[in-house]
C-alpha positions in Angstrom: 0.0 0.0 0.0 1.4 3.5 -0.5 -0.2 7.1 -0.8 -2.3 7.8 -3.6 -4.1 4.1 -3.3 -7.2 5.8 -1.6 -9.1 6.3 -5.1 -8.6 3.0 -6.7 -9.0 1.0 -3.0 -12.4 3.2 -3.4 -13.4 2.0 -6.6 -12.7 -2.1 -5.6 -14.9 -2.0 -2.5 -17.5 -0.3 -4.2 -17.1 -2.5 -7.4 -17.0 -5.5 -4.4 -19.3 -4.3 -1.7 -22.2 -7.0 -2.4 -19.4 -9.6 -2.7 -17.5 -8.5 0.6 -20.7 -7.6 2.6 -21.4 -10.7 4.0 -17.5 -11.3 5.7 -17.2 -7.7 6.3 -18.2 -5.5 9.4 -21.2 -3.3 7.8 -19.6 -0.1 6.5 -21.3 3.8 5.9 -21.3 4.9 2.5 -18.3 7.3 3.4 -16.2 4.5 3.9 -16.5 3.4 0.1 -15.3 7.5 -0.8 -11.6 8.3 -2.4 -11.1 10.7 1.0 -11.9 8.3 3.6 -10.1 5.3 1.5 -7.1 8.1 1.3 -7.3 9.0 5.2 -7.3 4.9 5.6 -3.6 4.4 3.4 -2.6 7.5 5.4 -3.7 5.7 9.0 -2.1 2.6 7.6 1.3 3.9 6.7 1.7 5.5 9.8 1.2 2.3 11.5 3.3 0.0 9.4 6.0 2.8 9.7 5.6 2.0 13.3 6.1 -1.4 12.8 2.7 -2.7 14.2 0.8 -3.2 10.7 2.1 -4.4 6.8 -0.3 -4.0 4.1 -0.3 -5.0 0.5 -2.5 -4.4 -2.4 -3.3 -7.1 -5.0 -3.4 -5.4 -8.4 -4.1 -6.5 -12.3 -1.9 -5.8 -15.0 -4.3 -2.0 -15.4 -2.8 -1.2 -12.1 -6.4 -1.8 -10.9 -6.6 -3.0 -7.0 -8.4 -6.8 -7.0 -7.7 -7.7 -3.4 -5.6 -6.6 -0.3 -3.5 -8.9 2.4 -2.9 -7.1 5.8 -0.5 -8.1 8.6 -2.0 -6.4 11.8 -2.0 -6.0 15.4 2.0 -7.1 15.1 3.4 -7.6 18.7 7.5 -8.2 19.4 8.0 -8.9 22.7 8.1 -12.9 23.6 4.7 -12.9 21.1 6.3 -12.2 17.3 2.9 -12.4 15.8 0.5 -10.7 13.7 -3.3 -11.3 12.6 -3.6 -12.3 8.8 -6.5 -10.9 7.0 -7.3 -10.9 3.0 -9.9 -10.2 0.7 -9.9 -10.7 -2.8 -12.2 -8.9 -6.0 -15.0 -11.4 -7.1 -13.6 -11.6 -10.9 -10.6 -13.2 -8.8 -11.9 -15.4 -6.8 -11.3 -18.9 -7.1 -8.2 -18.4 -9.3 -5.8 -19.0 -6.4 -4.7 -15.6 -6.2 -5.3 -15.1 -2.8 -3.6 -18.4 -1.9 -0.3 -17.3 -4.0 -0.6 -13.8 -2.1 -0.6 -15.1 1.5 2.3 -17.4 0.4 4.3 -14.2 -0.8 2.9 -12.5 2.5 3.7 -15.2 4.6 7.2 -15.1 3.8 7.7 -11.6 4.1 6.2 -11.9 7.4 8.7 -14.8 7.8 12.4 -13.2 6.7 11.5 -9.4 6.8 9.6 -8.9 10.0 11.1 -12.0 11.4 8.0 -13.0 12.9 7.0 -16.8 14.9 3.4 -16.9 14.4 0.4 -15.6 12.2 -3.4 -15.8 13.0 -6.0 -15.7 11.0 -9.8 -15.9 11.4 -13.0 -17.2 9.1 -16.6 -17.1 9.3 -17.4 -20.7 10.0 -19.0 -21.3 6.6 -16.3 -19.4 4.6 -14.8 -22.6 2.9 -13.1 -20.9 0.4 -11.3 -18.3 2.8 -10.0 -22.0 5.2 -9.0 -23.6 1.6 -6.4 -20.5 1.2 -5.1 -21.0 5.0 -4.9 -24.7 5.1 -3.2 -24.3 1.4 -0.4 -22.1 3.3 0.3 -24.3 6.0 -2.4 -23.0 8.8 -3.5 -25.2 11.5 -7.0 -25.2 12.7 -6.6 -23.9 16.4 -10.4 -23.7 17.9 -13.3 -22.0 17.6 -13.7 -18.4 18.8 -17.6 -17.5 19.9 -18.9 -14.4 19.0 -15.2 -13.2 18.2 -16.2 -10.5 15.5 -19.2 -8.4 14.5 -19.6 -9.3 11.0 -22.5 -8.3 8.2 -23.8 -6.3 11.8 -23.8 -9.5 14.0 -21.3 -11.0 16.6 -20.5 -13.9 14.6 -18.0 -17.7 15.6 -15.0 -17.9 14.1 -12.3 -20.6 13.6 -9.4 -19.5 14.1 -5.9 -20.4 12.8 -1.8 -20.6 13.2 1.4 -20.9 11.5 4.0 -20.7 13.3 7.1 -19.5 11.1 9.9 -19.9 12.8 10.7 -22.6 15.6 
């Protein structure tokens, strides 16, 4: 992600906002705006400067944004983790873009930030979303109740880890 990203981050959650609505939290119609997608990069770069976030864009060969793979919530200490999270355009879907992107992810996470661990979490039903984790070497850890308010609900999640590093 870098500055400038705001107005074509806009135009993929607008072009994806039926598609992503039912795995997102619900979202005002500013948030699908150039300025607030803008204010968002700007958020997000201060935090990755920080070290506690990593975000990357997906993009097509138009330099068109199709999907986005974020590293957040990073914690050194004795932790070295971060929570995964993805989405992915619904042209895209399917394609195993996604799965190639958290594999390039993964080890950046890996050899750059030197992590131990990621996280992730799904929806309980989102097959397709567990397919990309178990496909990157993610181990079902448990079931988290109620974890995240999702499509306006508190909604169960599995979650998952790979540990990167021994």
């Amino acid at each position: 992600m870098q500055p400038g990203d705001g107005e074509m981050l806009a135009a993929a959650y607008e072009r994806n906002r039926q598609h992503l609505a039912p795995w997102d939290p619900e979202r005002d119609d500013r948030f699908f705006t150039p300025e607030w997608q803008e204010s968002h990069v700007a958020a997000s770069l201060v935090e990755s400067d920080a070290g506690r976030s990593a975000r990357f864009v997906l993009i097509r060969d138009d330099h068109a944004i199709v999907g986005l793979v974020n590293l957040n919530n990073i914690v050194r200490g004795a932790f070295w983790s971060a929570d995964l999270g993805y989405w992915i355009d619904r042209e895209h879907a399917g394609r195993g873009s996604m799965t190639r992107a958290v594999a390039a992810v993964r080890e950046h996470a890996a050899s750059v930030l030197q992590l131990h661990r990621l996280q992730a979490a799904t929806l309980l039903h989102n097959a397709a979303s567990q397919r990309v984790l178990a496909a990157n070497g993610f181990e079902r850890i448990g079931i988290a109740p109620k974890y995240l308010r999702i499509a306006g609900e508190w909604q169960d999640h599995v979650l998952f880890q790979r540990i990167l590093a021994a």
